[in-house]
Biotite code that builds the C-alpha atoms (Angstrom):
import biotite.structure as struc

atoms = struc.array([
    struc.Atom([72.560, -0.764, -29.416], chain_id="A", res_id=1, res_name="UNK", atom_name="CA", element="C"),
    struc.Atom([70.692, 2.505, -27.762], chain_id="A", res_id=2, res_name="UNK", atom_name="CA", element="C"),
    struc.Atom([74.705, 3.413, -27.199], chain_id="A", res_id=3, res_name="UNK", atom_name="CA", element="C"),
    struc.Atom([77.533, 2.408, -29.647], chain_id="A", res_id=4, res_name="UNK", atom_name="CA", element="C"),
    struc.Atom([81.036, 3.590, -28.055], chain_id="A", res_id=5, res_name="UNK", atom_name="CA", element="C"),
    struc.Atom([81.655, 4.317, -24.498], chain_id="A", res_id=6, res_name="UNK", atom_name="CA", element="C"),
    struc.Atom([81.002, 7.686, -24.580], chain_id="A", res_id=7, res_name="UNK", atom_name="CA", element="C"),
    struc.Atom([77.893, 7.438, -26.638], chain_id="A", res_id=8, res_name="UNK", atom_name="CA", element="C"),
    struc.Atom([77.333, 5.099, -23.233], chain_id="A", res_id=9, res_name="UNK", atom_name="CA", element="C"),
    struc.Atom([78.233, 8.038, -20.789], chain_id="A", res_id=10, res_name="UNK", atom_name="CA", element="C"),
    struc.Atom([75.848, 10.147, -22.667], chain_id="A", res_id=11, res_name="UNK", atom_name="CA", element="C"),
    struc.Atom([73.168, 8.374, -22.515], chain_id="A", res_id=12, res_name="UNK", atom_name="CA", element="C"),
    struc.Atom([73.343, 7.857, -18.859], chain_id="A", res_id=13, res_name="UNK", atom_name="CA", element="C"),
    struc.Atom([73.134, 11.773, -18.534], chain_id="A", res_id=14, res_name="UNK", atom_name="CA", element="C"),
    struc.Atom([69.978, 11.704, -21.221], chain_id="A", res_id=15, res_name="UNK", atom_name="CA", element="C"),
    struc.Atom([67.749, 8.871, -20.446], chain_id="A", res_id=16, res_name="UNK", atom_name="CA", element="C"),
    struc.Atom([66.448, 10.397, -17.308], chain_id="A", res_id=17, res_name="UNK", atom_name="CA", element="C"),
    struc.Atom([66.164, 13.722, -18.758], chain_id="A", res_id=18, res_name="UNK", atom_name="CA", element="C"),
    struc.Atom([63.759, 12.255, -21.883], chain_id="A", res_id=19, res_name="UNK", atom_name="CA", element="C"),
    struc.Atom([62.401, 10.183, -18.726], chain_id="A", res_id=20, res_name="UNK", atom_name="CA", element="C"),
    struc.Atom([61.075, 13.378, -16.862], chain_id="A", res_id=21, res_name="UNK", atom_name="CA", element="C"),
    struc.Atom([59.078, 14.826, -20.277], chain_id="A", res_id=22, res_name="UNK", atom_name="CA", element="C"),
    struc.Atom([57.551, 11.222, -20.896], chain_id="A", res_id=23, res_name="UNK", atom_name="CA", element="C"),
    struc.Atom([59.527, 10.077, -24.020], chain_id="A", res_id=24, res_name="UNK", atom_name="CA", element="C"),
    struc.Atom([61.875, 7.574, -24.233], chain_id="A", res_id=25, res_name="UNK", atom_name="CA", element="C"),
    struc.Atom([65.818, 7.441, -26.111], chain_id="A", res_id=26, res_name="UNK", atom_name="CA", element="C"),
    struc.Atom([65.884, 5.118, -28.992], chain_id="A", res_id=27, res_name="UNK", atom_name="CA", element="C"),
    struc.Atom([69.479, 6.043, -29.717], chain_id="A", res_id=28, res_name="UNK", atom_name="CA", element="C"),
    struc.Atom([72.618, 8.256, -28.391], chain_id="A", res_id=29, res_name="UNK", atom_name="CA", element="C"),
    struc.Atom([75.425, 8.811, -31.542], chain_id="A", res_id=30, res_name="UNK", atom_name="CA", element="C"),
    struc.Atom([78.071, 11.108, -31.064], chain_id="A", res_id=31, res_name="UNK", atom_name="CA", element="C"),
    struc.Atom([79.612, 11.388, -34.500], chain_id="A", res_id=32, res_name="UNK", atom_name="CA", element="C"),
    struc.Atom([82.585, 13.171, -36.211], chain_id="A", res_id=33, res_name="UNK", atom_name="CA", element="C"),
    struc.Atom([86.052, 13.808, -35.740], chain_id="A", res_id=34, res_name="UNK", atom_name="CA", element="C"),
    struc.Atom([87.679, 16.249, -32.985], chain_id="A", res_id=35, res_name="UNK", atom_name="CA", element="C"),
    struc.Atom([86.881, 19.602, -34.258], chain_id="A", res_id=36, res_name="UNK", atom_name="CA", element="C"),
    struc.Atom([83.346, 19.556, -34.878], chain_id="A", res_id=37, res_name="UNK", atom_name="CA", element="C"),
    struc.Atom([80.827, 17.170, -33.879], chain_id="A", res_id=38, res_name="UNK", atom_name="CA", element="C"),
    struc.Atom([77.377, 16.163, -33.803], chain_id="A", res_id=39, res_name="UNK", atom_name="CA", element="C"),
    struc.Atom([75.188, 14.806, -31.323], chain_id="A", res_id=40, res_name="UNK", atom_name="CA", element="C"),
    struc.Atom([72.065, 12.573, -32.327], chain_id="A", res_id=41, res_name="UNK", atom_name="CA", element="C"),
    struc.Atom([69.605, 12.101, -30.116], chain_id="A", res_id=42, res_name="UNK", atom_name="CA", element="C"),
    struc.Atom([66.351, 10.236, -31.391], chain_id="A", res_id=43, res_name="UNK", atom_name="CA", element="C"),
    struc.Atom([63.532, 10.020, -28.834], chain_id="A", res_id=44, res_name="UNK", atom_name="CA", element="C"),
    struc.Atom([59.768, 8.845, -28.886], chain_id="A", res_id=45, res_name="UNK", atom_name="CA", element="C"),
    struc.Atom([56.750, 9.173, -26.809], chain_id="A", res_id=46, res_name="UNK", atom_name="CA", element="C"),
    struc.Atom([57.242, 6.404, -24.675], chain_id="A", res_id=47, res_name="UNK", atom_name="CA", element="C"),
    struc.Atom([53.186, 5.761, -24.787], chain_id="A", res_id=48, res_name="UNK", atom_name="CA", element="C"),
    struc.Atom([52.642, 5.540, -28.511], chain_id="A", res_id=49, res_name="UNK", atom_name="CA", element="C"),
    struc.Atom([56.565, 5.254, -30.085], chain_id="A", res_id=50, res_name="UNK", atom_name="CA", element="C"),
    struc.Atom([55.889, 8.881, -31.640], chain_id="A", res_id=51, res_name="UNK", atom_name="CA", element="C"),
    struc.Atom([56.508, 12.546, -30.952], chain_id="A", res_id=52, res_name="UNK", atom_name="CA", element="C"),
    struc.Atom([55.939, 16.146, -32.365], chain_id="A", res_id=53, res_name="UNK", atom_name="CA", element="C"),
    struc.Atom([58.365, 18.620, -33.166], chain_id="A", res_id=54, res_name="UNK", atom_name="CA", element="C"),
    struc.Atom([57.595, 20.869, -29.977], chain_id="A", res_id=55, res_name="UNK", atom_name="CA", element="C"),
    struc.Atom([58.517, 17.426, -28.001], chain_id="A", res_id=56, res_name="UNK", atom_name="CA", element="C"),
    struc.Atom([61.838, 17.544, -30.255], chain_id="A", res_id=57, res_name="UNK", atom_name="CA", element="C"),
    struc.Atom([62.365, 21.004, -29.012], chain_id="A", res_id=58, res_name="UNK", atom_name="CA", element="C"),
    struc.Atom([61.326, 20.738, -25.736], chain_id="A", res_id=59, res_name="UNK", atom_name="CA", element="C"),
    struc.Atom([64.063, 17.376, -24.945], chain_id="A", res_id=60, res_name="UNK", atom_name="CA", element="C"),
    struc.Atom([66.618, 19.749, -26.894], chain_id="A", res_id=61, res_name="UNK", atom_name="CA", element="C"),
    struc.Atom([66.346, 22.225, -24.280], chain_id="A", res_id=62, res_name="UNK", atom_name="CA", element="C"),
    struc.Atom([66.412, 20.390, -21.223], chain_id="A", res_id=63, res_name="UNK", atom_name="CA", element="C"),
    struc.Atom([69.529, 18.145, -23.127], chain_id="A", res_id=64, res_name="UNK", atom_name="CA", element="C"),
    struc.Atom([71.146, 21.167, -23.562], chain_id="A", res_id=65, res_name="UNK", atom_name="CA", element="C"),
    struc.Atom([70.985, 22.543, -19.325], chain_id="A", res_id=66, res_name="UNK", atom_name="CA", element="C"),
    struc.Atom([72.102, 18.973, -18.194], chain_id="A", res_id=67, res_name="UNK", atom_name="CA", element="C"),
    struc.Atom([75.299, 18.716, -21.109], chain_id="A", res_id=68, res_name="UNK", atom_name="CA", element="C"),
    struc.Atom([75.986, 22.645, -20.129], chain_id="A", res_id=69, res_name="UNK", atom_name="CA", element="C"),
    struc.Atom([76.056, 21.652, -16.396], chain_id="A", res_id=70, res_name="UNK", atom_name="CA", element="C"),
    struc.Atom([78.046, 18.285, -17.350], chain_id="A", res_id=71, res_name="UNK", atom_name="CA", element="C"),
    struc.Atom([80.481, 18.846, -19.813], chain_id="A", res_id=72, res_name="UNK", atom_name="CA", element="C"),
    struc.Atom([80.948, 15.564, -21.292], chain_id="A", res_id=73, res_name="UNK", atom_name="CA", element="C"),
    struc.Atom([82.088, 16.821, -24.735], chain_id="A", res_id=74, res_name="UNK", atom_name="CA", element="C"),
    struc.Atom([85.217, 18.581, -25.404], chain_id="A", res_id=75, res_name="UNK", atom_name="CA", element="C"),
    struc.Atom([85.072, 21.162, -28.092], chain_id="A", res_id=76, res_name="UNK", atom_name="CA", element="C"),
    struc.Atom([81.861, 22.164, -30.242], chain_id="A", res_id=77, res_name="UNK", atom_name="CA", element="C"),
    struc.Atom([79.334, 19.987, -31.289], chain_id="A", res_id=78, res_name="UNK", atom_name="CA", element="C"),
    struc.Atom([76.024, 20.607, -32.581], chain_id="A", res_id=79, res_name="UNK", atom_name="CA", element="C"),
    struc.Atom([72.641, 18.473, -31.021], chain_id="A", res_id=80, res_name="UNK", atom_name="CA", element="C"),
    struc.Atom([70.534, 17.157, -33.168], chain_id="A", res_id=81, res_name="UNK", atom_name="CA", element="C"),
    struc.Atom([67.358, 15.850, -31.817], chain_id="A", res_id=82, res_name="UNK", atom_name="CA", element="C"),
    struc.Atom([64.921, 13.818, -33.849], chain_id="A", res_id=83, res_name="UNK", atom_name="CA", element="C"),
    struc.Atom([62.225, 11.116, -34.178], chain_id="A", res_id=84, res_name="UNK", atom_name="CA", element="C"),
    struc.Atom([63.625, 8.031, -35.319], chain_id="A", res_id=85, res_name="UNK", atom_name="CA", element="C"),
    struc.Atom([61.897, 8.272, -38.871], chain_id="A", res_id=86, res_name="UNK", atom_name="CA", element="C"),
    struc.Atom([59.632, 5.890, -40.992], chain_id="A", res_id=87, res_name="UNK", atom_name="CA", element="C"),
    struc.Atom([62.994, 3.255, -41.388], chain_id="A", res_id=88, res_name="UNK", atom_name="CA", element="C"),
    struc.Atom([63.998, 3.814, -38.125], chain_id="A", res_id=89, res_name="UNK", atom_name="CA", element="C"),
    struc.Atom([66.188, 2.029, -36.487], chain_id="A", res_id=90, res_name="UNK", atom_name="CA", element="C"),
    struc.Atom([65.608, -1.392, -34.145], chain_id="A", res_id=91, res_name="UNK", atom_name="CA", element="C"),
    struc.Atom([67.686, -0.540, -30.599], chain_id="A", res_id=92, res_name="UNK", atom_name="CA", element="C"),
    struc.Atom([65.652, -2.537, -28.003], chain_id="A", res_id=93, res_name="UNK", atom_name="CA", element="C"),
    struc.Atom([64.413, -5.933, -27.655], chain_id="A", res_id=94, res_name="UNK", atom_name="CA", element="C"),
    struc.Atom([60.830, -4.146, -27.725], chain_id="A", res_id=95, res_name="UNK", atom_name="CA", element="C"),
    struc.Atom([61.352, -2.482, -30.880], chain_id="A", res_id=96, res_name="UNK", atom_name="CA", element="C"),
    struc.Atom([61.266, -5.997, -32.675], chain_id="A", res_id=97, res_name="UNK", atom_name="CA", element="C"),
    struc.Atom([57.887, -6.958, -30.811], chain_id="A", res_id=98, res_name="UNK", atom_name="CA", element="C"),
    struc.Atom([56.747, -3.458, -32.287], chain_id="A", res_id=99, res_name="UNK", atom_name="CA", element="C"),
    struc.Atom([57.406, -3.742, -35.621], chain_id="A", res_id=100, res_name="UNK", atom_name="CA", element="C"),
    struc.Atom([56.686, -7.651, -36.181], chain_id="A", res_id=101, res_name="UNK", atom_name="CA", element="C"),
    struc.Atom([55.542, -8.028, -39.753], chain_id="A", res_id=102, res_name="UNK", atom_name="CA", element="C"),
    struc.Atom([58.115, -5.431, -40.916], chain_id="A", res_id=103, res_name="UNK", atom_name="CA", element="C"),
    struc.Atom([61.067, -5.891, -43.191], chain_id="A", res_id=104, res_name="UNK", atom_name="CA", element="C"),
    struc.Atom([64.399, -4.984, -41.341], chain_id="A", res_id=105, res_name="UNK", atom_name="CA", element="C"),
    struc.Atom([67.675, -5.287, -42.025], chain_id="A", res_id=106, res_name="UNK", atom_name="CA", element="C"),
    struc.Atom([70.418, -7.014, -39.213], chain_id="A", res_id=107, res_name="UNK", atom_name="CA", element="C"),
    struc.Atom([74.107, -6.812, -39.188], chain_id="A", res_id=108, res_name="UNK", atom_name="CA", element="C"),
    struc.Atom([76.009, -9.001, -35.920], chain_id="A", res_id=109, res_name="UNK", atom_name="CA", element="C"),
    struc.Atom([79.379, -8.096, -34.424], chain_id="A", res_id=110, res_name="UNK", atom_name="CA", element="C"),
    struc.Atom([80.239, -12.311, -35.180], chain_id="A", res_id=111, res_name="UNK", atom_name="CA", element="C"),
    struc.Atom([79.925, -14.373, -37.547], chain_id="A", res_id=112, res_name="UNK", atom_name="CA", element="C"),
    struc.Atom([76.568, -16.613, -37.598], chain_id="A", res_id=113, res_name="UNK", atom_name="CA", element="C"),
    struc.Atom([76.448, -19.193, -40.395], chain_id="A", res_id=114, res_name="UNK", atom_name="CA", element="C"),
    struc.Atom([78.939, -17.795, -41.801], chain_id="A", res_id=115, res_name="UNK", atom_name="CA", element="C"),
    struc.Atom([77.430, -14.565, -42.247], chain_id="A", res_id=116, res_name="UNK", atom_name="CA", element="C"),
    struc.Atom([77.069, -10.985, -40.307], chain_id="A", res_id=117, res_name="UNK", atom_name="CA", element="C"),
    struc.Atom([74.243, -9.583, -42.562], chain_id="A", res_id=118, res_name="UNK", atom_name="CA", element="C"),
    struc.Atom([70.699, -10.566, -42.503], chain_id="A", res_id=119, res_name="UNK", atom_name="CA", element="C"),
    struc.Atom([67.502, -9.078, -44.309], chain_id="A", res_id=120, res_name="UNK", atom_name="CA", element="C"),
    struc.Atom([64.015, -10.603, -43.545], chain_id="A", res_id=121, res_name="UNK", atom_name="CA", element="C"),
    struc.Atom([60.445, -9.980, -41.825], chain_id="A", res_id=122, res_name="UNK", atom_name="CA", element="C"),
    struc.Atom([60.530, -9.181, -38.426], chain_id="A", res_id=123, res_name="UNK", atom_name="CA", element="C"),
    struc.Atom([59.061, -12.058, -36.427], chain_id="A", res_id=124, res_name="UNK", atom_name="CA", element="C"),
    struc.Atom([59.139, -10.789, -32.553], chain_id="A", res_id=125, res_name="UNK", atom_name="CA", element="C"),
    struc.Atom([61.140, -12.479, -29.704], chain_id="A", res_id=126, res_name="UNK", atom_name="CA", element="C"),
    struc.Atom([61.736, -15.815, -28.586], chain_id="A", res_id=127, res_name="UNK", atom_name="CA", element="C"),
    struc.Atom([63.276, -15.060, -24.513], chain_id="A", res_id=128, res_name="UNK", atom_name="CA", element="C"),
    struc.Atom([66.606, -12.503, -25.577], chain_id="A", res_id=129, res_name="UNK", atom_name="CA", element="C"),
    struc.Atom([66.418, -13.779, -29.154], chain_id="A", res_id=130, res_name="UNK", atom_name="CA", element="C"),
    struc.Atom([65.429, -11.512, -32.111], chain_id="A", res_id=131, res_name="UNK", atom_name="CA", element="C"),
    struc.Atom([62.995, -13.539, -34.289], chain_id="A", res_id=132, res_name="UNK", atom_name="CA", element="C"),
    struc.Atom([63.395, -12.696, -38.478], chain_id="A", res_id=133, res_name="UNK", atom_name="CA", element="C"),
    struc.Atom([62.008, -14.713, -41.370], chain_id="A", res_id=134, res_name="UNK", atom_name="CA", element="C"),
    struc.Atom([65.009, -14.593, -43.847], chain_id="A", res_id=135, res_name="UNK", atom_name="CA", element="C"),
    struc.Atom([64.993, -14.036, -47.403], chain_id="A", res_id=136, res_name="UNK", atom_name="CA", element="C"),
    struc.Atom([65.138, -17.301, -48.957], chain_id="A", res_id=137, res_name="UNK", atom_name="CA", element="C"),
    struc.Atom([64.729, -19.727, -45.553], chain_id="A", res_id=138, res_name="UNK", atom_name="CA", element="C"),
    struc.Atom([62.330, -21.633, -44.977], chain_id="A", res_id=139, res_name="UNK", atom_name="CA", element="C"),
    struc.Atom([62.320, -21.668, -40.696], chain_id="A", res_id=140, res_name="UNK", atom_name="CA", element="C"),
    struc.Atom([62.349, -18.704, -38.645], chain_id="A", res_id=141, res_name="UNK", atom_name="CA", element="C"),
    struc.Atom([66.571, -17.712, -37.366], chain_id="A", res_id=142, res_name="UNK", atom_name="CA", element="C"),
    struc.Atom([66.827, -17.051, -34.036], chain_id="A", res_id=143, res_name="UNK", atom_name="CA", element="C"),
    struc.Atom([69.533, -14.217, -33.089], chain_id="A", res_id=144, res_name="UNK", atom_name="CA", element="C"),
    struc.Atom([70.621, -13.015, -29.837], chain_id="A", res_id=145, res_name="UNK", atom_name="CA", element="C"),
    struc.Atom([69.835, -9.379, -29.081], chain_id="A", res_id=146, res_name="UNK", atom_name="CA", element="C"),
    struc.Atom([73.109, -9.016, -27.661], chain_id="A", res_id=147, res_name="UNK", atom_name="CA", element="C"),
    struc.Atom([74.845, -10.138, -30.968], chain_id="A", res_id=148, res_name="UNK", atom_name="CA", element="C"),
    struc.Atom([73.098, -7.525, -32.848], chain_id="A", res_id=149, res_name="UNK", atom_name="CA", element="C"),
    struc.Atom([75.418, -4.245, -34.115], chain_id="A", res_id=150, res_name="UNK", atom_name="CA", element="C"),
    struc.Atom([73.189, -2.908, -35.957], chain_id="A", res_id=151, res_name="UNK", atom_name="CA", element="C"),
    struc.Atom([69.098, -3.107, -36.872], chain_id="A", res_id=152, res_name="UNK", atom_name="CA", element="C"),
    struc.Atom([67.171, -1.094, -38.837], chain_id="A", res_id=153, res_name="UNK", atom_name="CA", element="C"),
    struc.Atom([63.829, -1.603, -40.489], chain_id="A", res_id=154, res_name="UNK", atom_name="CA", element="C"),
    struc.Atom([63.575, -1.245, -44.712], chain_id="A", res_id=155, res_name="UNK", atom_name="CA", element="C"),
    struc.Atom([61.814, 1.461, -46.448], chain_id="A", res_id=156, res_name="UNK", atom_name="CA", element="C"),
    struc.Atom([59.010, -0.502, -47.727], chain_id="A", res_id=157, res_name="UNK", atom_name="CA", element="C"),
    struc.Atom([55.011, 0.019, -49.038], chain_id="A", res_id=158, res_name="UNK", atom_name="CA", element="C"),
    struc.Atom([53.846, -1.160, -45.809], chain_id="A", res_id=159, res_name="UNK", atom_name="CA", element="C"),
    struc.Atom([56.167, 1.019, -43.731], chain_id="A", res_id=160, res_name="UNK", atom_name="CA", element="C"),
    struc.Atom([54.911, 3.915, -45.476], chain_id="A", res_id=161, res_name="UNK", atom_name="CA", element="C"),
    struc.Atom([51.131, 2.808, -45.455], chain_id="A", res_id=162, res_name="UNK", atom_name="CA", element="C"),
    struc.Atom([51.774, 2.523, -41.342], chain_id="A", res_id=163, res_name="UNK", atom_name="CA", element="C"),
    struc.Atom([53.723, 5.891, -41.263], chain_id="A", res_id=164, res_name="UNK", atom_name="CA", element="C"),
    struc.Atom([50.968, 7.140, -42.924], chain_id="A", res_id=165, res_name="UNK", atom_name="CA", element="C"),
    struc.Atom([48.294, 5.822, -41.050], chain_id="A", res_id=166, res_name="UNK", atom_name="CA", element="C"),
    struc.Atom([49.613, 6.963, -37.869], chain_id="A", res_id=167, res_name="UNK", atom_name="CA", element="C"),
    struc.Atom([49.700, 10.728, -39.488], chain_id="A", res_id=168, res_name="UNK", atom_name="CA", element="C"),
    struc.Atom([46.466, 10.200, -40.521], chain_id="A", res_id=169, res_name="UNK", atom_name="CA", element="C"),
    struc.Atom([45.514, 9.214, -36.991], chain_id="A", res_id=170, res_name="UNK", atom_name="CA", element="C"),
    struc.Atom([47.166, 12.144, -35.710], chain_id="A", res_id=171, res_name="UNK", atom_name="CA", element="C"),
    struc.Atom([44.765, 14.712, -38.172], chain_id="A", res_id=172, res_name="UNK", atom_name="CA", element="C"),
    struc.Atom([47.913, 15.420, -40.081], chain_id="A", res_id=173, res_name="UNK", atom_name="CA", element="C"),
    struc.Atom([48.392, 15.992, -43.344], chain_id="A", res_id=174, res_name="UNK", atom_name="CA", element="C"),
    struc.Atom([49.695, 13.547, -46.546], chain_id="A", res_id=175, res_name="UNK", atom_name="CA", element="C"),
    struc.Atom([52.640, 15.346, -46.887], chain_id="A", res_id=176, res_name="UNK", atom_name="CA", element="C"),
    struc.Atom([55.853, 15.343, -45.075], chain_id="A", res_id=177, res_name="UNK", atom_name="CA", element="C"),
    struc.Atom([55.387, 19.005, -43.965], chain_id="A", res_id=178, res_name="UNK", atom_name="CA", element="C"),
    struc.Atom([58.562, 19.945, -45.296], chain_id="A", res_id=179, res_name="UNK", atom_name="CA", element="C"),
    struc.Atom([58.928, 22.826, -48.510], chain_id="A", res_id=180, res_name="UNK", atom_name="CA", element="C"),
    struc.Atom([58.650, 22.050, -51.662], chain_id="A", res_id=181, res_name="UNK", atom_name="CA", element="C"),
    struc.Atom([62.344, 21.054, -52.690], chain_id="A", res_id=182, res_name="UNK", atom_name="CA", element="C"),
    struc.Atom([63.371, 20.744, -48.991], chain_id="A", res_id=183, res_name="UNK", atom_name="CA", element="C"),
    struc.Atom([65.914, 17.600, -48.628], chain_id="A", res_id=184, res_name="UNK", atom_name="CA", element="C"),
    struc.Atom([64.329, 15.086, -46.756], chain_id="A", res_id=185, res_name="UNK", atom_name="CA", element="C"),
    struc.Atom([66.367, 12.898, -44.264], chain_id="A", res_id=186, res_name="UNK", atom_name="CA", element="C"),
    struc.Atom([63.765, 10.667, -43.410], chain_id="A", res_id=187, res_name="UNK", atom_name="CA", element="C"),
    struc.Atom([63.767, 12.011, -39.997], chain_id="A", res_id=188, res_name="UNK", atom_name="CA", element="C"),
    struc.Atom([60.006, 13.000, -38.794], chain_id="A", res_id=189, res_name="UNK", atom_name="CA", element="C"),
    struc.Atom([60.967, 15.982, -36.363], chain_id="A", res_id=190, res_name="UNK", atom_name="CA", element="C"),
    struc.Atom([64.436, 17.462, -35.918], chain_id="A", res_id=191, res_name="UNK", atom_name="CA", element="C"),
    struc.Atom([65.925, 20.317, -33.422], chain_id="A", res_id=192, res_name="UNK", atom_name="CA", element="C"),
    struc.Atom([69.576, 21.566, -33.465], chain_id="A", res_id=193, res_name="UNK", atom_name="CA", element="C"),
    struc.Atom([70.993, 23.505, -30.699], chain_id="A", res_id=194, res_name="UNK", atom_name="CA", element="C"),
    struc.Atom([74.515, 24.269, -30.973], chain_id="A", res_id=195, res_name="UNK", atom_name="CA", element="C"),
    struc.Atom([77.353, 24.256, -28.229], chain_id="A", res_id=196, res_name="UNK", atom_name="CA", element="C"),
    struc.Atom([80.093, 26.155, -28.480], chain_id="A", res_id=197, res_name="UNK", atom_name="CA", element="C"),
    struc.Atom([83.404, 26.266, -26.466], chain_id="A", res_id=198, res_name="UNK", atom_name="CA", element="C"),
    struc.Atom([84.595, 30.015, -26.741], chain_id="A", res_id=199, res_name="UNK", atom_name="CA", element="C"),
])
């Protein structure tokens, strides 16, 4: 789930070991948009404590931007965007759900299970390649295979913003988001843009 398409796939081949080198870790590769103009989403994390700082945002955009100069995967323009993976970020890796046991997250599957392809529930870990979630309504714990999974993405709750604000806290941060007053907010932590152009 790190990579959706094929060529979100081929990309993050050519980014992993560049995040890799500067300690921080992809949690997910999107190219988006249609032919003319596209964007690139890259969301990273400190691979020691799941966070990182905007200068880490900057500093992945940079060395990104050498290796897709160098590489040309990407026809055209496109615009990189490189971010934390926010407060309801979303679940990629099998880790992620050992991370954030406890949490509320929604699931969607790429087949139909019970009947069903949505799911919305507490986070319970991992049972072997199995995603563990308490379900709304259930009384035992589903068991999902991580592989089955197209989409996960923890919910916007009290608790997730008590943690997110904890670990600012932590950090000697301040209680705001650190953005202007009346600045849109896209949930997103940290964010750099570099544009490529094809001239």
């Amino acid at each position: 789930m790190r990579a959706k398409t094929a060529e979100d796939r081929a990309l993050l081949e050519l980014i992993d070991p560049v995040a890799e080198s500067l300690g921080l870790a992809v949690v997910r590769v999107r190219l988006m948009g249609g032919t003319l103009r596209r964007r690139l989403q890259v969301m990273a994390e400190r691979q020691a404590d799941h966070d990182i700082s905007v200068e880490e945002c900057a500093r992945l955009s940079r060395a990104v931007s050498e290796v897709l100069d160098a590489a040309d995967p990407i026809a055209g323009e496109y615009l990189l965007e490189v971010s934390s993976p926010g407060i309801d970020r979303p679940l990629t890796r099998l880790i992620d759900f050992s991370l954030f046991e406890g949490y509320e997250a929604r699931l969607e599957t790429d087949r139909m299970v019970e009947g069903r392809k949505r799911f919305k529930g507490i986070v319970a870990g991992t049972e072997g390649e199995n995603v563990a979630i308490d379900l709304d309504g259930e009384d035992e714990t589903a068991l999902i295979p991580f592989a089955w999974l197209a989409d996960a993405k923890l919910v916007l709750t009290d608790e997730l913003l008590k943690r997110g604000a904890a670990l600012r806290a932590a950090r000697g941060e301040p209680e705001d988001d650190g953005l202007p007053e009346g600045a849109p907010d896209d949930n997103s932590d940290s964010t750099q843009d570099s544009t490529k152009d094809d001239a």
